[in-house]
N, C-alpha and C positions, 0 to 999 in steps of 0.2 A: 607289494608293488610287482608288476607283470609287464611285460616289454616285449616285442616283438623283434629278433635282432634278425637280419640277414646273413649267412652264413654259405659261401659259394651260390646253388640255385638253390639251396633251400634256408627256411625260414625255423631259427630256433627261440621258443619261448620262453626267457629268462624271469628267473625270481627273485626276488632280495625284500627287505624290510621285514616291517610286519603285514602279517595276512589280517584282514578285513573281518574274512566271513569263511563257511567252509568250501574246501573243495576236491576236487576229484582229478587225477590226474592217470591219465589213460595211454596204451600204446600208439594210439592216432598224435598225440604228443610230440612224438618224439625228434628229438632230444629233448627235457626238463631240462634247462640251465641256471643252475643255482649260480649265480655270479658275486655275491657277497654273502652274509648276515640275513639268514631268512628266519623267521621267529613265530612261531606257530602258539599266538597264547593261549591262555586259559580260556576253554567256551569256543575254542575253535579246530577244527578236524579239518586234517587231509588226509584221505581216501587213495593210496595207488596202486592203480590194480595190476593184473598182471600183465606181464610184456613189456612195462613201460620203466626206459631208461632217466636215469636224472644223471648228468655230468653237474661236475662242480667247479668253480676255476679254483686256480692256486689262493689257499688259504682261508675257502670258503667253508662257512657249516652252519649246519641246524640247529635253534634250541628249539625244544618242544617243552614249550608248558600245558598244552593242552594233548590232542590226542593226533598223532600219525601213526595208520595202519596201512601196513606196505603188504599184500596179500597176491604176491605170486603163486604159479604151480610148478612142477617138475619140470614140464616143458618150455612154460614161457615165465621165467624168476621175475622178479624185478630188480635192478642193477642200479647201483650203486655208485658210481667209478670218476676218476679222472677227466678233463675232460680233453687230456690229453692221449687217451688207451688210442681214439680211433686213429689217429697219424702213427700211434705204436712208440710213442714216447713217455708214454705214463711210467712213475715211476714211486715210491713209498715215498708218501708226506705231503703228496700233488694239493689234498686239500686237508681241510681239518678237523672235522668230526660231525657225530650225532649225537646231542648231549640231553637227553631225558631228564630234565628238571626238577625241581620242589613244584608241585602243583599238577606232573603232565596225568589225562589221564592213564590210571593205571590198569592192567590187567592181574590178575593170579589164577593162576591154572587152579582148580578148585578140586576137592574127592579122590587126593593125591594116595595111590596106594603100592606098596611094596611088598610083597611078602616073599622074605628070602628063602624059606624053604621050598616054594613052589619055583621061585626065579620067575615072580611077576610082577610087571609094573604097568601101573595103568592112572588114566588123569582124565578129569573134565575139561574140555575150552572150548566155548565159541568166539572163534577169532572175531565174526560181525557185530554182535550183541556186545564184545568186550569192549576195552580200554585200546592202549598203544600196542600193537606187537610187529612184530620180523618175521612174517613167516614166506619162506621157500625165494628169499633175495639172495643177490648176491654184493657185496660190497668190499669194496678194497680200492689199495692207492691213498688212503687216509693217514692221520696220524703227524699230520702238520705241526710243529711248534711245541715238541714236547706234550703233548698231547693224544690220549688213548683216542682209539678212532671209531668206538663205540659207548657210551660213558651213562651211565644211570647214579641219578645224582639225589639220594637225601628226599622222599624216598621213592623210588620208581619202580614199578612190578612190570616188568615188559619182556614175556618171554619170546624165545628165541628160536625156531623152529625150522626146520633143514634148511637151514642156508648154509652160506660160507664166508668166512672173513676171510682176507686173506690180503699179504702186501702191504703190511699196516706201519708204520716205523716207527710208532710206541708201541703199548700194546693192540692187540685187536679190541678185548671190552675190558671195561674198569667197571667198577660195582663198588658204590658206598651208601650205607646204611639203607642197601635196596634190597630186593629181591634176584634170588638165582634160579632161575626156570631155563634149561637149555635142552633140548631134543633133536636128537638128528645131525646135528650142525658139523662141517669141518671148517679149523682152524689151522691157516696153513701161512710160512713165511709171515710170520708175525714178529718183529726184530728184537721188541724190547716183552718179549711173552704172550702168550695167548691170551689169560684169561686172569685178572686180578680181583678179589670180593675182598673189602674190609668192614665189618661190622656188620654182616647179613640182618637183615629187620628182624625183630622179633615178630612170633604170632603166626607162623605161615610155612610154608611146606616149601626147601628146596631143592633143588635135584639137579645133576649134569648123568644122561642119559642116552646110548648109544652116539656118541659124538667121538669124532676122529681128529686129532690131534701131529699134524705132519709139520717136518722141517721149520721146527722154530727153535733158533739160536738159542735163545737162552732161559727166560723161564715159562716151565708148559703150563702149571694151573695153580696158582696161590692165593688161600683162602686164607683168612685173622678174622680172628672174629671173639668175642666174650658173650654167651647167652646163660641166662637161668638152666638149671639140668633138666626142668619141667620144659622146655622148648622141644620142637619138632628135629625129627630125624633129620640130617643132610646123605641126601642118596646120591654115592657117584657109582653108575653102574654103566655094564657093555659098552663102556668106552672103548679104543682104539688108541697109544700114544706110540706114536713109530716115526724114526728117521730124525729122532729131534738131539740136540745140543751137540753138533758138530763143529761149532764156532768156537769151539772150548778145548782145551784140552785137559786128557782124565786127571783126578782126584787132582785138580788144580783149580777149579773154579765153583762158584755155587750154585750153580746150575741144579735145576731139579724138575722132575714130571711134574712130581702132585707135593706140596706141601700145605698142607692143614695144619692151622693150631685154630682151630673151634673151641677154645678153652668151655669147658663142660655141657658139652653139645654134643651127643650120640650121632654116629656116620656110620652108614651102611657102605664101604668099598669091597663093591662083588664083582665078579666077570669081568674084569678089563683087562684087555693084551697090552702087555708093553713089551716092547720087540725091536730089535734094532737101534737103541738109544745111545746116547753117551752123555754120560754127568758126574758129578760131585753126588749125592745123595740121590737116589733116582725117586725114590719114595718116602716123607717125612710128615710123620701122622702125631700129631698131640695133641687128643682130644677132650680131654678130660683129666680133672684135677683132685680127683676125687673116685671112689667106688660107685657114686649114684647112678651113675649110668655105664654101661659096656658097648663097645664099639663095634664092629666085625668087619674082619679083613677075610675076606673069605673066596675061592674057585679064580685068582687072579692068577694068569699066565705071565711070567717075566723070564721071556726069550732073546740072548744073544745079545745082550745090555753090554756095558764097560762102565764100571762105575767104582765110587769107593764103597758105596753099602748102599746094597738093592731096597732092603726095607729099615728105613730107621724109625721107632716104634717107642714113645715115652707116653703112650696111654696104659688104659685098662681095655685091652682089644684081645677080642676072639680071631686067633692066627689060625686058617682054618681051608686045609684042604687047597692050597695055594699050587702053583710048581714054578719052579728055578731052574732052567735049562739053558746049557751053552751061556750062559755067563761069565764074563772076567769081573772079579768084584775083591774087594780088599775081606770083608765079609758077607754073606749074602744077608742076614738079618742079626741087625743090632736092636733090643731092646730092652727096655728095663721095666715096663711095666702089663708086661703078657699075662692076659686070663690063664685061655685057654691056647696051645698049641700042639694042633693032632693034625695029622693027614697032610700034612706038605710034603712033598716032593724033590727033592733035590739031586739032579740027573749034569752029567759033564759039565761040571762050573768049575773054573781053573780060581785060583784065589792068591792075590799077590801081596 
């Protein structure tokens, strides 16, 4: 349903129900006013291209069973927001999510390749030809009702491509038995954590890749997940996790950057800075439960943290050329089930 609402001297185009037929939704638009329950099913596509804003009222949100591709560029994103930001009242929970369904169509970045000796990563997508994706939006102010303000639900492949969440008052994205494709992206002021996956899909390639990780309270990326050992690598590389769990105070809360338990699912964690942080365990890796597979933690910079233990580590992981600088930490790494450990670094870390 589509409505024409007046709005001081201009006229704003509200949406709610379900959609009909497919459609396209442009910067000539603007404002998009999602004002209830808008439901995009199965066999139907909306298209928004870039420039073009969607406010939402209190409490509103998306389900997509079919396919929404949000396709901004650096200059003109497409947004997301409250549609309270423009008075400058918006504020975390304004409305209530984007929820990728059982059915929406999907994408997968396809020809996913890593090779950690050279330190390269490289992938297929065409975002037109594909399914659902997020690429170069920006979205925040969500997270209404207990509620994540990005949500891929059973199972939805819809990656995630330099945007920004941000302002969220659950988490920013939730992921269940879906796919993990993110590139580029920061997650920022996220209340209840940035990034949660439980039961990643079998069959498929996922990755969190150059993404920037700022001022989120309390948990920065948690992954659970049980796969076969014959399953695909999960790649977290060239991340950035800085200025996060200050809401907390040290070796008193559970707070953590990165926790993984991929129980027997090989993870490549290479190149990431963490810098500035403060947690309970800052890094908690369990990836395996067995020898079939080996893990690799390898070229990560962990600068200037406060935590009770930098890496805690109960896999079979290659510890590998890492450094540990200006840290306060109870120990820098606890683990009990280390391959290999050569080439780390450990420079001015006070330990209490």
């Amino acid at each position: 349903f589509e409505s024409t609402m007046p709005t001081g001297t201009a006229s704003v185009i509200g949406k709610t129900g379900v959609l009909a037929s497919d459609e396209v939704w442009t910067s000539a638009m603007n404002p998009v006013r999602v004002v209830q329950t808008l439901v995009i099913p199965s066999g139907v596509q909306v298209h928004i291209q870039a420039g073009t804003r969607v406010e939402l009222d209190k409490g509103a949100y998306i389900i997509v069973m079919g396919k929404l591709l949000a396709t901004g560029t650096s200059s003109n994103p497409v947004v997301f927001t409250s549609v309270n930001e423009t008075a400058g009242t918006a504020a975390p929970g304004d409305w209530g999510f984007i929820l990728f369904a059982t059915g929406a169509t999907q994408t997968l970045a396809t020809d996913v390749r890593f090779n950690i000796t050279a330190d390269t990563f490289s992938y297929t997508f065409d975002p037109i030809a594909a399914g659902s994706a997020l690429i170069w939006c920006e979205i925040r102010y969500g997270g209404a009702r207990f509620s994540p303000m990005i949500q891929f639900n059973k199972p939805a492949g819809v990656p995630i491509i330099n945007s920004t969440l941000a302002h969220a008052k659950q988490n920013c994205l939730w992921s269940e038995l879906s796919v993990l494709q993110l590139a580029g992206n920061r997650f920022e002021y996220c209340e209840q954590g940035a990034v949660q996956l439980n039961s990643p899909l079998a069959g498929t390639s996922h990755f969190m890749y150059n993404n920037t990780f700022s001022h989120i309270p309390t948990w920065g990326v948690y992954l659970k997940g049980n796969l076969p050992w014959w399953e695909r690598t999960f790649y977290i590389a060239h991340n950035t996790f800085e200025f996060n769990g200050f809401l907390h105070n040290n070796n008193a809360n559970p707070f953590s950057l990165l926790w993984a338990e991929l129980e027997r699912q090989p993870m490549v964690v290479q190149r990431n800075m963490f810098r500035y942080n403060q947690g309970g365990r800052m890094i908690y890796l369990r990836t395996n439960i067995d020898t079939d597979t080996v893990s690799t933690y390898t070229s990560n910079v962990i600068h200037s943290c406060n935590s009770s233990s930098s890496l805690s580590d109960i896999s079979f992981t290659n510890i590998v050329n890492n450094v540990w600088k200006d840290n306060v930490a109870v120990q820098q790494v606890l683990s009990t089930g280390v391959w290999h450990l050569d080439g780390n670094a450990f420079e001015n870390n006070v330990y209490n």
